[in-house]
C-alpha positions as CSV (number, residue, x, y, z in Angstrom):
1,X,-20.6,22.5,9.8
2,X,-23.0,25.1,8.2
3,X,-25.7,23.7,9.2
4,X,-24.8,24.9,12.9
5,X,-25.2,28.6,13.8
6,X,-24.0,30.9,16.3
7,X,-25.8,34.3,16.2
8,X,-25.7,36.3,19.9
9,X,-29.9,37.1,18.7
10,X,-30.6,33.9,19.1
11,X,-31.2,31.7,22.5
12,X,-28.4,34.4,23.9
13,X,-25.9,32.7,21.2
14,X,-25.9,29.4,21.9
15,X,-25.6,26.7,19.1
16,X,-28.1,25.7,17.3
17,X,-29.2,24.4,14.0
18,X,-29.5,26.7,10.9
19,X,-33.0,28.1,10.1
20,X,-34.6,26.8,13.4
21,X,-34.1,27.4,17.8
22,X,-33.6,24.3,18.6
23,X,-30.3,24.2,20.5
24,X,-27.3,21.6,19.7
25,X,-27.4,21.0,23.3
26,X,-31.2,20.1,23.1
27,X,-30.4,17.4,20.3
28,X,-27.7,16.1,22.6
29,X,-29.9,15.7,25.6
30,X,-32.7,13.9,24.0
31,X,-30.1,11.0,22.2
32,X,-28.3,10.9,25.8
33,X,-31.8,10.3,27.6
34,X,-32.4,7.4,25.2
35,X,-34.4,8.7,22.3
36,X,-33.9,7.3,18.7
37,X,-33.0,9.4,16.1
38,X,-36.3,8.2,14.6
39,X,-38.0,10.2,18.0
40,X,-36.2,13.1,17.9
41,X,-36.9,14.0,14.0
42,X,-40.6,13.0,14.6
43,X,-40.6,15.2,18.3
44,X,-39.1,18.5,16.0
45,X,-40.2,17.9,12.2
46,X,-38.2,20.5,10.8
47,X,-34.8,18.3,11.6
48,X,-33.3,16.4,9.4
49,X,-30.9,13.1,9.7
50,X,-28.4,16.0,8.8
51,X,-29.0,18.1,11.1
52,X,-28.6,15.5,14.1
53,X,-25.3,14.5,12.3
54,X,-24.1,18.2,12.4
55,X,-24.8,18.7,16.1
56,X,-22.7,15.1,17.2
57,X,-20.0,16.4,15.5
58,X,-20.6,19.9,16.2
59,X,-20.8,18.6,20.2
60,X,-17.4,16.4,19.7
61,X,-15.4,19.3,18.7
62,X,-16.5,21.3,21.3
63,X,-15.1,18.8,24.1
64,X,-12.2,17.3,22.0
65,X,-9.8,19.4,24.1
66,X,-11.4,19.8,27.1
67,X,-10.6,18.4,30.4
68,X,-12.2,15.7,32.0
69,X,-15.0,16.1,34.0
70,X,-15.6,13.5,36.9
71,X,-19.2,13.5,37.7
């Protein structure tokens, strides 16, 4: 999990993966709309199969023990 930071000086201290902005949320968004992994390291260069990795599990742990939401 290193390769996730929190730091309140960046994008107001949301997640996001070491040494860049780009949000675990954003990551998150762009697999659940139906991008490849392949289009998502090709859209932001500087990711790395790692880094996608990191923010899944990074996202699971988050909700693990969180209620359901019905949408």
């Amino acid at each position: 999990m290193d390769r996730i930071v929190v730091d309140h000086e960046i994008l107001g201290g949301k997640p996001v993966v070491k040494g860049t902005r780009i949000p675990v949320y954003l990551i998150i968004e762009l697999l659940g709309n139906g991008l490849t992994e392949k289009e998502v390291l090709w859209e932001y260069p500087t990711l790395t199969k790692e880094d996608i990795k990191a923010a899944l599990l990074y996202a699971s742990k988050c909700i693990e023990n969180e209620e359901t939401i019905i949408l």
